[in-house]
OpenMM code with the backbone's topology and positions (N, CA, C; nanometers):
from openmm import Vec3, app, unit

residues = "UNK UNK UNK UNK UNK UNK UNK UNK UNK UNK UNK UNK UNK UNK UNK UNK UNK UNK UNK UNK UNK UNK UNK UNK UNK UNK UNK UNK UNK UNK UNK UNK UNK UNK UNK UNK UNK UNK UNK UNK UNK UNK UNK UNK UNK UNK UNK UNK UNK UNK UNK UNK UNK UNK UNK UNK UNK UNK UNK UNK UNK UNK UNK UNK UNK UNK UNK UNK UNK UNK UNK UNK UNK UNK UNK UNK UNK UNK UNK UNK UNK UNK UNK UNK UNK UNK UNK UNK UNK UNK UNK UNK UNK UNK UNK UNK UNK UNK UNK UNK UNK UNK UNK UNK UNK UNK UNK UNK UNK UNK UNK UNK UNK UNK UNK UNK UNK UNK UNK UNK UNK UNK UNK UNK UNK UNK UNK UNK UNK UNK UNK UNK UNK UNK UNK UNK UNK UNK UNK UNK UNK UNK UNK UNK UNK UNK UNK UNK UNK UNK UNK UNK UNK UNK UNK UNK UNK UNK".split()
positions = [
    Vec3(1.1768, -3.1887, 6.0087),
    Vec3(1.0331, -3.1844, 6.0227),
    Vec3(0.9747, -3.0859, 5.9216),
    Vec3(0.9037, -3.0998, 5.8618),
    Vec3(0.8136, -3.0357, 5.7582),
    Vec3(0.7053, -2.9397, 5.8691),
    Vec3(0.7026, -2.8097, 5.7833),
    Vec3(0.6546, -2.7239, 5.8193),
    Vec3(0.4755, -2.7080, 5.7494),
    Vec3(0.3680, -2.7235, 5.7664),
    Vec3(0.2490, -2.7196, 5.6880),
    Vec3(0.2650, -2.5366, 5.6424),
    Vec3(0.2365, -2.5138, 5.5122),
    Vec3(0.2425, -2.4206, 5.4559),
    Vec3(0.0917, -2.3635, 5.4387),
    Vec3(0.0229, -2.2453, 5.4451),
    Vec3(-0.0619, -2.2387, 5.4032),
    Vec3(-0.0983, -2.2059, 5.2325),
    Vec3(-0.1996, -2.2149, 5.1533),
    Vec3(-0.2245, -2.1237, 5.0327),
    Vec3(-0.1937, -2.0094, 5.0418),
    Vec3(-0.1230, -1.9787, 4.9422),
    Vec3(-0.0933, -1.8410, 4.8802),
    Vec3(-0.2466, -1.7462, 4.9045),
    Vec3(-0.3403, -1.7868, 4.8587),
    Vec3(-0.5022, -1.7107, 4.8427),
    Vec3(-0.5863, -1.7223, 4.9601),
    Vec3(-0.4926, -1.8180, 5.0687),
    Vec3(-0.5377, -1.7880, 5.2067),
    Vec3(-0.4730, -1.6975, 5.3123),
    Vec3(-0.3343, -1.7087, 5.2592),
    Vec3(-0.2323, -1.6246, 5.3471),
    Vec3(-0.2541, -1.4642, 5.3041),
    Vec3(-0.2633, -1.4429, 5.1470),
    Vec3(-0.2971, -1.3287, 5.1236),
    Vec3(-0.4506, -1.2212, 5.1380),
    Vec3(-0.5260, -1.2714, 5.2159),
    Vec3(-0.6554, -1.1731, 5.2364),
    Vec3(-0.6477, -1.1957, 5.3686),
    Vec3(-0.7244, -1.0961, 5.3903),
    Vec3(-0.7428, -1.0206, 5.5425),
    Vec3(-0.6587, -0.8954, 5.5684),
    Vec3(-0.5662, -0.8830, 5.7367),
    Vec3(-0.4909, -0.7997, 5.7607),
    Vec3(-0.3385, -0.7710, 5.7073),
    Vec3(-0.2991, -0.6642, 5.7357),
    Vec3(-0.1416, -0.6202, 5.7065),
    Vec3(-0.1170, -0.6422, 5.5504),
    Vec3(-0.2117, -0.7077, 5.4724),
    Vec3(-0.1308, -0.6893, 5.3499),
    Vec3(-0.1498, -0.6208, 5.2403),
    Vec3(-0.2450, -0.6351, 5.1829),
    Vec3(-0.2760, -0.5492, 5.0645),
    Vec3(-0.2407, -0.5348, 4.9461),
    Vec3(-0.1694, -0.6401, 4.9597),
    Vec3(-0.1464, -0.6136, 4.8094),
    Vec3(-0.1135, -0.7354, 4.7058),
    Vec3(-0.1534, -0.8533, 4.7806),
    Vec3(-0.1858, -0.9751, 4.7620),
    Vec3(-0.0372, -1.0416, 4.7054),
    Vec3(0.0819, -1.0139, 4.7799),
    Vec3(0.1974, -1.0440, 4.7050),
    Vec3(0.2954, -1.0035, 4.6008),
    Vec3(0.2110, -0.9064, 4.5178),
    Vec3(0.2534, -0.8604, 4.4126),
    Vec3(0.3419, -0.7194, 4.4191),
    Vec3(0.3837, -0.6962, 4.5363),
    Vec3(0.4663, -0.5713, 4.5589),
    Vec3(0.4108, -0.5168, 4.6457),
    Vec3(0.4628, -0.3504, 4.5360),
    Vec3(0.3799, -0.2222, 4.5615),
    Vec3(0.1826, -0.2220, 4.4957),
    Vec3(0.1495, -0.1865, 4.5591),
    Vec3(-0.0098, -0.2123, 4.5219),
    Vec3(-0.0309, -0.1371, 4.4185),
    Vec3(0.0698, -0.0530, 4.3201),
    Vec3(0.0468, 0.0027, 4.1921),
    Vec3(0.0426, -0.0634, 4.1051),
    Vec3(0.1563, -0.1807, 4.1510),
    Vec3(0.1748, -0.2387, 4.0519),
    Vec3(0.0858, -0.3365, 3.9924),
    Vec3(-0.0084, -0.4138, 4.0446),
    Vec3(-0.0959, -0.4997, 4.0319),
    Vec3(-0.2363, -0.4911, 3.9837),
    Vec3(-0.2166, -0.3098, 3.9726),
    Vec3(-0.3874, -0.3037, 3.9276),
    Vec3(-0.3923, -0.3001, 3.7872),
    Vec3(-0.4221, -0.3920, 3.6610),
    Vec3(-0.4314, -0.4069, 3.5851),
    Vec3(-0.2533, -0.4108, 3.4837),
    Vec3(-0.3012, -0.3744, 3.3957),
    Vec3(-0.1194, -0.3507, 3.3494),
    Vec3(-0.1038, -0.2002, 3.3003),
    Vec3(-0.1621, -0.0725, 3.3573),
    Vec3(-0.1786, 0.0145, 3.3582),
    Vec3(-0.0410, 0.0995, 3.3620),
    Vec3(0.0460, 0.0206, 3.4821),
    Vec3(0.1747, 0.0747, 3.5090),
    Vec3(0.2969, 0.0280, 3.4367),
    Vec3(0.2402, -0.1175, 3.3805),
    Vec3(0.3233, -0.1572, 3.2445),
    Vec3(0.3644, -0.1313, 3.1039),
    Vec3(0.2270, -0.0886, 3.0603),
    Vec3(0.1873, -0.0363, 2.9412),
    Vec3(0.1623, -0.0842, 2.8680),
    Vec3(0.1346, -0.2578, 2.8355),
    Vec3(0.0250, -0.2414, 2.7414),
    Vec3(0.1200, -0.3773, 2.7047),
    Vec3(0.0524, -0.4891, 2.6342),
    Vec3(0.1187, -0.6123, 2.5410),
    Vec3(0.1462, -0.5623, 2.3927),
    Vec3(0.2728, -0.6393, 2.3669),
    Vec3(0.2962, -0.5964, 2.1813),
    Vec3(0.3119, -0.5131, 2.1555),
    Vec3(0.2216, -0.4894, 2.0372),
    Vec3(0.1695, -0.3945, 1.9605),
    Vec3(0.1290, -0.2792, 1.9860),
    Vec3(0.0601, -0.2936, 2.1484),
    Vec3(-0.0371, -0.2065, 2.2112),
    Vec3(0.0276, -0.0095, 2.1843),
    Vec3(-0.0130, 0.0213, 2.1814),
    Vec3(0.0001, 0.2173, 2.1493),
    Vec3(0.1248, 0.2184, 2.0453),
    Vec3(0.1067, 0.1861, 1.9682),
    Vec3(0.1973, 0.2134, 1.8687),
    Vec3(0.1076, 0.2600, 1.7208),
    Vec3(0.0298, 0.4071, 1.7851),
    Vec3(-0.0841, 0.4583, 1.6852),
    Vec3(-0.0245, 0.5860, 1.6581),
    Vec3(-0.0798, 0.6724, 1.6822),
    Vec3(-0.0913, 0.7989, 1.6809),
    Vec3(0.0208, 0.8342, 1.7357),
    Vec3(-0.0200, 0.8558, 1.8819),
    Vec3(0.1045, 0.9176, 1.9690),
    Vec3(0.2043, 0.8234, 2.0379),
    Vec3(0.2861, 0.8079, 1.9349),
    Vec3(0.3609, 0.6380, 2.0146),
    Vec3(0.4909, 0.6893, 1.9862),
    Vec3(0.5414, 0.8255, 2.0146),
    Vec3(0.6963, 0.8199, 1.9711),
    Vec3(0.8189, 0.7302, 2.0681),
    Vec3(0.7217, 0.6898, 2.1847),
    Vec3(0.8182, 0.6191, 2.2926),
    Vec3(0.8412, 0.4676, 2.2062),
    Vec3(0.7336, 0.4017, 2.1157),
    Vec3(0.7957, 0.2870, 2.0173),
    Vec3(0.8400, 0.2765, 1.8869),
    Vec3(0.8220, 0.4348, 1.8379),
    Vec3(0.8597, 0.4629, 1.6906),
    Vec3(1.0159, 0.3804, 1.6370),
    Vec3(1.0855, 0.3859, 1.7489),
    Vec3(1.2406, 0.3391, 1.7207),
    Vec3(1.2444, 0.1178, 1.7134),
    Vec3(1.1563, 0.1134, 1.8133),
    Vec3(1.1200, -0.0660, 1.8057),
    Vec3(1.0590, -0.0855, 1.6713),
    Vec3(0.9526, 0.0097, 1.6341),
    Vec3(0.8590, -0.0678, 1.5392),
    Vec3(0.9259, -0.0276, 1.3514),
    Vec3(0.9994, 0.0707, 1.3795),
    Vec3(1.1168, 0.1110, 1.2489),
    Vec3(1.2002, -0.0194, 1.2553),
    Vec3(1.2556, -0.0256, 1.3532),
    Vec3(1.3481, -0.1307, 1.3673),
    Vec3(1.2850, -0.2871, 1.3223),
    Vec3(1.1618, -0.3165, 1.4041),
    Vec3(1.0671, -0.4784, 1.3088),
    Vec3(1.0413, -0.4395, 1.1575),
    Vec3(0.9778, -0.3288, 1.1853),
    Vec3(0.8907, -0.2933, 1.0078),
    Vec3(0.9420, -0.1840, 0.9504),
    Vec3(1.0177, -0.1406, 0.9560),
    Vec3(1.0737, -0.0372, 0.8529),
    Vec3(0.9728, 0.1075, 0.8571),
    Vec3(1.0512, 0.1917, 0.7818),
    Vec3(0.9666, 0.3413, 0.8096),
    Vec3(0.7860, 0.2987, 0.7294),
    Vec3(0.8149, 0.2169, 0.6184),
    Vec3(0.6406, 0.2215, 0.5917),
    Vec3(0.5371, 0.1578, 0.6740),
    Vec3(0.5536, 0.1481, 0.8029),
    Vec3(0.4441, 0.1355, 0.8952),
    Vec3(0.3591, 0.2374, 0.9381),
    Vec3(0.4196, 0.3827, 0.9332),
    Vec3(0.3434, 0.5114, 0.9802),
    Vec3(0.2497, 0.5318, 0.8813),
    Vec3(0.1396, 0.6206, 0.8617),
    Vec3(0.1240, 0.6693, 0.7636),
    Vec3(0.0165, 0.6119, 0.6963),
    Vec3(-0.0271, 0.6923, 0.5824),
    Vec3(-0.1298, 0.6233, 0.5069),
    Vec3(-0.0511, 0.6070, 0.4361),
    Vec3(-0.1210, 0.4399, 0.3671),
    Vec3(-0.0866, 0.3276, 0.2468),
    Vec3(-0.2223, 0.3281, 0.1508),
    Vec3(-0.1780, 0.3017, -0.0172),
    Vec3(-0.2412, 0.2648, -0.0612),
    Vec3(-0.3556, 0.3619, -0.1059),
    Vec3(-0.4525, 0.3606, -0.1692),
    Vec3(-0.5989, 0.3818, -0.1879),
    Vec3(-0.6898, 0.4516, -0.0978),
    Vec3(-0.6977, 0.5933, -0.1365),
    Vec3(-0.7517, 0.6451, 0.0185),
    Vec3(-0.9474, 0.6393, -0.0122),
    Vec3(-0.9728, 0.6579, -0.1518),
    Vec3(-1.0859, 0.6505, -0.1570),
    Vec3(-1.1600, 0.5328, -0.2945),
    Vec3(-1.2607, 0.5032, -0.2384),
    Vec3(-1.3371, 0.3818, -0.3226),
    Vec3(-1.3345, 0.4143, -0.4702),
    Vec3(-1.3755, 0.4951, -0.4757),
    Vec3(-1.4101, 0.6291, -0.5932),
    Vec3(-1.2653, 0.5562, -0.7249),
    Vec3(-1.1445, 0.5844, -0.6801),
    Vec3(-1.0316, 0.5582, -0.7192),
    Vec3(-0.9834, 0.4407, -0.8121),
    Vec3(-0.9901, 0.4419, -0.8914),
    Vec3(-0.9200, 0.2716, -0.9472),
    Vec3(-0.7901, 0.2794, -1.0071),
    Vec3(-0.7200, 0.1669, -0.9334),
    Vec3(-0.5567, 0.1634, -1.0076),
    Vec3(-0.5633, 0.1240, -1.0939),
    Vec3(-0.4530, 0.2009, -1.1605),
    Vec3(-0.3941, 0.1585, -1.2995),
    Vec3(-0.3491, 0.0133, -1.2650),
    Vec3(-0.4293, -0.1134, -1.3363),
    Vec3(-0.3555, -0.2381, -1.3532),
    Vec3(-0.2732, -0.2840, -1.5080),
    Vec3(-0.2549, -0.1927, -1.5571),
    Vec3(-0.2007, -0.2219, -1.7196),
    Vec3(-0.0712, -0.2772, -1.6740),
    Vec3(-0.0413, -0.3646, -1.7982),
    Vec3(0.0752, -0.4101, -1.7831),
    Vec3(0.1553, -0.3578, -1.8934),
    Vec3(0.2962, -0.3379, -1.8483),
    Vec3(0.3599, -0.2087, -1.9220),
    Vec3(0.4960, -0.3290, -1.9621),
    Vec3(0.4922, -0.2867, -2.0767),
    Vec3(0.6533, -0.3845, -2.1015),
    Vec3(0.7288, -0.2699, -2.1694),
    Vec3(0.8458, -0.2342, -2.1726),
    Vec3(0.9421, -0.1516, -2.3100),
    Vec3(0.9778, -0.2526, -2.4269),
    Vec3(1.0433, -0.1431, -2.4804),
    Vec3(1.0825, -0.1494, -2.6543),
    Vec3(1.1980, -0.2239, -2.6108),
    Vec3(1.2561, -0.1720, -2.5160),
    Vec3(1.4316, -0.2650, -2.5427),
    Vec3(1.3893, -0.4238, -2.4816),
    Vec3(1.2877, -0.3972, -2.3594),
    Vec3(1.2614, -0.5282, -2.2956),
    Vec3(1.2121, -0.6272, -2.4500),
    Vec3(1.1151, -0.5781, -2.4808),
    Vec3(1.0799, -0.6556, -2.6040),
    Vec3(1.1761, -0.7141, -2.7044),
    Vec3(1.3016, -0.5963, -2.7704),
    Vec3(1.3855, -0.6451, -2.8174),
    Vec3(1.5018, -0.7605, -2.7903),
    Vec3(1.4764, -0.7701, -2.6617),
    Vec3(1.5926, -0.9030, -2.6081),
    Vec3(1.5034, -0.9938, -2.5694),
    Vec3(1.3588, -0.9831, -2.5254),
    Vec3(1.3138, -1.1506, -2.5063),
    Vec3(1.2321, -1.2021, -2.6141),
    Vec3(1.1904, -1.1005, -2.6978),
    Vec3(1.1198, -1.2046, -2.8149),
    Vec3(1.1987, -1.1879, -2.9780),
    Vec3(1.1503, -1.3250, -3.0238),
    Vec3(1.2326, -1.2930, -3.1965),
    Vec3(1.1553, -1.2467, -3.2740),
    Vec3(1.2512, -1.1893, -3.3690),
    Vec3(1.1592, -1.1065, -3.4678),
    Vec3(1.0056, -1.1794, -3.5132),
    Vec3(0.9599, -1.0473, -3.5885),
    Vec3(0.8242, -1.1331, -3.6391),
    Vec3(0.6794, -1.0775, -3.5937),
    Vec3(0.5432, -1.1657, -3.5538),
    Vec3(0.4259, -1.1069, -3.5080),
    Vec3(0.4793, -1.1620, -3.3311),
    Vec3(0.3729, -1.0424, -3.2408),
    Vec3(0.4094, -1.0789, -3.1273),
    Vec3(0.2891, -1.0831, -3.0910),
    Vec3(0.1788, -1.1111, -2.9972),
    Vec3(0.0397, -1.1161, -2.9248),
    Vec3(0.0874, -1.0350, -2.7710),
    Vec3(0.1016, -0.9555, -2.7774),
    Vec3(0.0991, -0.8253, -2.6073),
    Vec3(-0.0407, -0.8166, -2.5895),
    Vec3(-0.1754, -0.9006, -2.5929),
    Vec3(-0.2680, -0.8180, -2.5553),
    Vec3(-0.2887, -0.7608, -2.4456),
    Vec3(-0.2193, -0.7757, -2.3446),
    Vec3(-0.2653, -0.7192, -2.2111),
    Vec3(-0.1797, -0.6187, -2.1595),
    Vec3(-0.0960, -0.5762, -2.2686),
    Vec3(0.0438, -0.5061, -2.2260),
    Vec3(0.0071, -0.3640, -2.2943),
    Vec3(0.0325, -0.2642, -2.2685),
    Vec3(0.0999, -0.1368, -2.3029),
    Vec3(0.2148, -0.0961, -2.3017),
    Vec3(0.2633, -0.0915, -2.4407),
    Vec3(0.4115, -0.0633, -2.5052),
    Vec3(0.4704, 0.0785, -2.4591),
    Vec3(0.5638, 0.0522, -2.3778),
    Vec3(0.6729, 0.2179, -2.3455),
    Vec3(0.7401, 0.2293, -2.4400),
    Vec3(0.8598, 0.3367, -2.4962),
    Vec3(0.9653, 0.3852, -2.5800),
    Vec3(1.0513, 0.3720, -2.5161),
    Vec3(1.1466, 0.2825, -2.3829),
    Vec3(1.2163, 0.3131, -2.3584),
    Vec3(1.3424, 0.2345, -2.4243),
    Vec3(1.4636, 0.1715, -2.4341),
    Vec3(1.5220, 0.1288, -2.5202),
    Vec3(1.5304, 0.1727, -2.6933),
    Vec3(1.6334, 0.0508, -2.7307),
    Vec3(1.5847, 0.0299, -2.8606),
    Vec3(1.5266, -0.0225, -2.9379),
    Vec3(1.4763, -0.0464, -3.0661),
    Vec3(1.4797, -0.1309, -3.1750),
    Vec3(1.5539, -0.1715, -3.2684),
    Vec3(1.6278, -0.3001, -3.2720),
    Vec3(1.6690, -0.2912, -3.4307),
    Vec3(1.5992, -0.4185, -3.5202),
    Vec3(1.5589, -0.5016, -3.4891),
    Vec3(1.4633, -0.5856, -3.5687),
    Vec3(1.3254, -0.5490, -3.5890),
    Vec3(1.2394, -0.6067, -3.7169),
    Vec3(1.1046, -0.6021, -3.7407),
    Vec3(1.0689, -0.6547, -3.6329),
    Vec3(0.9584, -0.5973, -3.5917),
    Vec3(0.8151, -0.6353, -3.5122),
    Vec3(0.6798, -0.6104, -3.5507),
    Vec3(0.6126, -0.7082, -3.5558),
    Vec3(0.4607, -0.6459, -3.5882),
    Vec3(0.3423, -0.6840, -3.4643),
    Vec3(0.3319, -0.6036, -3.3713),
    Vec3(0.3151, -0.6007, -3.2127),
    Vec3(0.1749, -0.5565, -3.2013),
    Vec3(0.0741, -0.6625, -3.1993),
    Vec3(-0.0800, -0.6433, -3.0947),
    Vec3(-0.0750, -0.6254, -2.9557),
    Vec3(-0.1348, -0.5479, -2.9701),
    Vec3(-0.1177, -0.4767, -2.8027),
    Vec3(-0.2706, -0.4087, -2.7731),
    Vec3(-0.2470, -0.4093, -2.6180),
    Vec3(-0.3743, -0.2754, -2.5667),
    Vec3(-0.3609, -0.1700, -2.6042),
    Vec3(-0.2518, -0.0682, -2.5785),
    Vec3(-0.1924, 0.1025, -2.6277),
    Vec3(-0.0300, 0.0904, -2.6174),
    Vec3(-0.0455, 0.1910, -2.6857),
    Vec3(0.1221, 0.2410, -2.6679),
    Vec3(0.1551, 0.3646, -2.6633),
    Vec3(0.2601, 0.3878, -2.6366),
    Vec3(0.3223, 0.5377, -2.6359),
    Vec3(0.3530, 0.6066, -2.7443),
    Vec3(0.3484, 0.7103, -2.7317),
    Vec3(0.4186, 0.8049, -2.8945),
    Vec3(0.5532, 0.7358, -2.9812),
    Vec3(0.6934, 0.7303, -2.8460),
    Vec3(0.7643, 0.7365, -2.8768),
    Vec3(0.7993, 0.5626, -2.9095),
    Vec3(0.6935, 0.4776, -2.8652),
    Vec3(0.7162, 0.3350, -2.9083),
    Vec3(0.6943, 0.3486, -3.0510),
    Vec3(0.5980, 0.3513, -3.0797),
    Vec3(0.5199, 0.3532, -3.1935),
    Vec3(0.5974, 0.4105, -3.2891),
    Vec3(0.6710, 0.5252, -3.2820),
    Vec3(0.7890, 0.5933, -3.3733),
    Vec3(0.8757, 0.5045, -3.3844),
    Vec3(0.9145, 0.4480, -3.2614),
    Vec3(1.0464, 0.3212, -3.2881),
    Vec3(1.0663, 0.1961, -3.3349),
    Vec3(0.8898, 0.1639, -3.3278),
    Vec3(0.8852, 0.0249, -3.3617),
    Vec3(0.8537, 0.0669, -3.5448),
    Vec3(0.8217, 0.1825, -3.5833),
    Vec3(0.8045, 0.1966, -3.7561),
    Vec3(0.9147, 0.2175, -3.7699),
    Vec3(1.0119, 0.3050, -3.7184),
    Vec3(1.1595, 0.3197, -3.7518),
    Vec3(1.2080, 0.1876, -3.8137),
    Vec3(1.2295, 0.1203, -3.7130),
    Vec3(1.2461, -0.0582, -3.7433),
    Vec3(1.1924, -0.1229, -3.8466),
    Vec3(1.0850, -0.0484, -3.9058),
    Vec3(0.9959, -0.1331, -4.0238),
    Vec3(0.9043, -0.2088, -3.9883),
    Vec3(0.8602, -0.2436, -3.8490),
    Vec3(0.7701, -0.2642, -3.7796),
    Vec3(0.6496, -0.2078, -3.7835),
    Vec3(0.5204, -0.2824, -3.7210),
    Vec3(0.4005, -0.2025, -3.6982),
    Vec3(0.3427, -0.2244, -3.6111),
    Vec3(0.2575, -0.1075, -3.4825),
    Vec3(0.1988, -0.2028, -3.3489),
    Vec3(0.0387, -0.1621, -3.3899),
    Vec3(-0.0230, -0.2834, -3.3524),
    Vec3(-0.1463, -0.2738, -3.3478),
    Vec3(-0.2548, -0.2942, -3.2538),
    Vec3(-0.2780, -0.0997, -3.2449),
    Vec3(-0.3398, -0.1299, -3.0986),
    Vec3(-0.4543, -0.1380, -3.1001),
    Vec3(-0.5135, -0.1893, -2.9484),
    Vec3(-0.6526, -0.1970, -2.9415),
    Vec3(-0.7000, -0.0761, -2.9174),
    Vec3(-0.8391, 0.0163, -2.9023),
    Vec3(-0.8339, 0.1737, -2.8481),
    Vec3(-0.9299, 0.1146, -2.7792),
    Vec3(-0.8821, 0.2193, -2.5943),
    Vec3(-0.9554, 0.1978, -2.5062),
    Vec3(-1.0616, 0.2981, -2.5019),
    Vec3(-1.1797, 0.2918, -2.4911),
    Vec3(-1.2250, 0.4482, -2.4765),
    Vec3(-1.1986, 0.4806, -2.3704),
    Vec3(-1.1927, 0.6165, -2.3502),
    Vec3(-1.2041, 0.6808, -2.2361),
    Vec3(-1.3542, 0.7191, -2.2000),
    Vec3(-1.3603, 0.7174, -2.0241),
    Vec3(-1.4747, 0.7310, -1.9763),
    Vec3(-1.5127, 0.8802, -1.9603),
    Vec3(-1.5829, 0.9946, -2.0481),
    Vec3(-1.5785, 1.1105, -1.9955),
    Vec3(-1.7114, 1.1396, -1.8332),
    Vec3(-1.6428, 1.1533, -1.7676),
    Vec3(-1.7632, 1.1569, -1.6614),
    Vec3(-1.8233, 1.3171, -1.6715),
    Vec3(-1.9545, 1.3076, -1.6526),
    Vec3(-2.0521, 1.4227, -1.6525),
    Vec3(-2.0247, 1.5744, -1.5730),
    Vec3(-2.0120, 1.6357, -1.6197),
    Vec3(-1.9609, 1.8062, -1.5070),
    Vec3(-2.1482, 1.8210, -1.4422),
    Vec3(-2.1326, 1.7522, -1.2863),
    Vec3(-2.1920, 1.8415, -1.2376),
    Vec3(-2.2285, 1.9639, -1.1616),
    Vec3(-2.3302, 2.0386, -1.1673),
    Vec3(-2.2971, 2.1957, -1.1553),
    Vec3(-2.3961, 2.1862, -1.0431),
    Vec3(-2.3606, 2.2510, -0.9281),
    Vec3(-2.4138, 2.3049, -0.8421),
    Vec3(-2.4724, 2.3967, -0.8176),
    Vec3(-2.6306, 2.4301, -0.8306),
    Vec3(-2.7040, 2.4898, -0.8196),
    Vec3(-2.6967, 2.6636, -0.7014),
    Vec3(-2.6759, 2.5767, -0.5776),
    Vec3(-2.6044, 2.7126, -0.4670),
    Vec3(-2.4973, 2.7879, -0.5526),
    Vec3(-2.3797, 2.6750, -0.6014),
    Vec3(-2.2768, 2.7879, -0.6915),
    Vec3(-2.3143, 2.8589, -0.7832),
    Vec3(-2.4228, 2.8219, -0.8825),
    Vec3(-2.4485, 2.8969, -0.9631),
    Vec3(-2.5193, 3.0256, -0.9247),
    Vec3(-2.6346, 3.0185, -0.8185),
    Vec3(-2.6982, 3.1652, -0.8036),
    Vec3(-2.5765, 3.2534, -0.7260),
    Vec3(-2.4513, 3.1802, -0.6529),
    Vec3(-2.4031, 3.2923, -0.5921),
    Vec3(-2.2941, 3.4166, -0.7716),
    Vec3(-2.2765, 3.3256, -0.8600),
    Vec3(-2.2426, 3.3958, -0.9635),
    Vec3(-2.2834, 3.4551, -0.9967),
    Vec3(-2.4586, 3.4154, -1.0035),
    Vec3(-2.5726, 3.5330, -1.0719),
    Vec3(-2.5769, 3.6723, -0.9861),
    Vec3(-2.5132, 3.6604, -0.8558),
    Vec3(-2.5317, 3.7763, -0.7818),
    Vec3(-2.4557, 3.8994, -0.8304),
    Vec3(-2.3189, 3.8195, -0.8469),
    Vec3(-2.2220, 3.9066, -0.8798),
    Vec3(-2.2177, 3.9536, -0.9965),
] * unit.nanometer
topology = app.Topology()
chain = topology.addChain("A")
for resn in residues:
    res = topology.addResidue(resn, chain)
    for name in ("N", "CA", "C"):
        topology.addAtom(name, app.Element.getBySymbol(name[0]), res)
């Protein structure tokens, strides 16, 4: 014989229970006693997940990354060397415009190399060779010294 069962959401309100099934009545009030989905506190003070989240993402998850202020612009030059140059291109004229030449390696063939800039010690190596690089010149931006007025009268005091 089959027994009629009531709802779960009828059996649980009213007397004796309190806690609607779910245990201890700590446990059910929000996920407070759980701590949180994912990701959740793994900020600031999270040394209880420091060892999980090293373990998914490696130590560069802590910390500041990158660019801290707007102000800032990265260096995007593209940098090739002397030896790199010497094993992928053949002698002769080369077009680097977007590159800036390092000294690192050697030379032993002519090159006659357009480029953005180069280094001291390229430039010595690629004439060594009988070569010549020809660079573009970037100007530099001199930005303005401004002087602060408060700083200046506290000098005049002294």
């Amino acid at each position: 014989m089959k027994t009629h069962k009531r709802k779960k959401s009828s059996r649980y309100h009213g007397r004796n229970m309190g806690t609607c099934g779910t245990g201890a009545r700590k446990k059910s009030q929000g996920s407070g006693h759980r701590g949180g989905k994912g990701m959740a506190g793994s900020g600031k003070r999270a040394d209880q997940k420091k060892t999980l989240i090293t373990k998914l993402y490696g130590h560069g998850y802590f910390g500041k990354q990158g660019i801290t202020s707007r102000g800032t612009k990265r260096d995007k030059l593209d940098r090739i060397n002397v030896g790199e140059i010497q094993n992928k291109y053949k002698p002769g004229e080369i077009n680097l415009k977007s590159y800036k030449i390092l000294g690192k390696g050697e030379l032993k063939d002519k090159f006659i190399i357009t480029c953005l800039g180069a280094s001291k010690s390229a430039i010595e190596k690629v004439k060594k060779a009988g070569g010549e690089i020809i660079a573009k010149e970037i100007k530099k931006i001199k930005t303005p010294l401004v002087i602060n007025p408060k700083h200046e009268k506290k000098k005049e005091k002294k």
